[in-house]
Residue, then its C-alpha position, 0 to 999 in steps of 0.5 A: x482515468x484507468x485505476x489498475x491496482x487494488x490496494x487492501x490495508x489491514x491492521x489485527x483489528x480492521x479494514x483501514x482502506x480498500x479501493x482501486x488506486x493508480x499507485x501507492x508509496x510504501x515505507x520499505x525497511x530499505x527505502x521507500x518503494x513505489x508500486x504501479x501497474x504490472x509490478x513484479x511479485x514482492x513481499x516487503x517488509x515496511x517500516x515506520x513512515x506513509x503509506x500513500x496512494x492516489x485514487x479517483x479522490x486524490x491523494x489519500x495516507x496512513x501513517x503507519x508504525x510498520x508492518x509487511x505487503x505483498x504485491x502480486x497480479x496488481x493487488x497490494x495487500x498492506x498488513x500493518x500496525x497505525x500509528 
């Protein structure tokens, strides 16, 4: 299986997770977004709620208090304050 998206999570303090991913869940301030392959450039505010992701492991989750992202050329950069 094709993992086509880089995800990079970071809160002030560290590197949370960093990997290639088919798509990620993220808690948009409006609603829940979903990201996969070739998605239009964004910068989302994100609130309190999941952030998931499927990788070559499965499943895998933060649980995160809010933050922002930005999508563009297939990478996901997730600025965010965990739980």
């Amino acid at each position: 299986m094709q993992y086509p998206l880089v995800l990079e999570i970071l809160t002030p303090d560290k590197h949370v997770y960093k990997g290639n991913v088919t798509q990620a869940t993220l808690p948009g301030a409006k609603a829940p977004f979903v990201v996969m392959h070739n998605h239009a450039p964004i910068i989302s505010v994100l609130q309190k709620g999941n952030l998931c992701w499927i990788d070559e492991k499965g499943d895998g989750s933060v649980e995160i208090s809010g933050g922002f992202v930005e999508v563009d050329n297939n990478v996901i950069t997730a600025c965010v304050e965990l739980l």
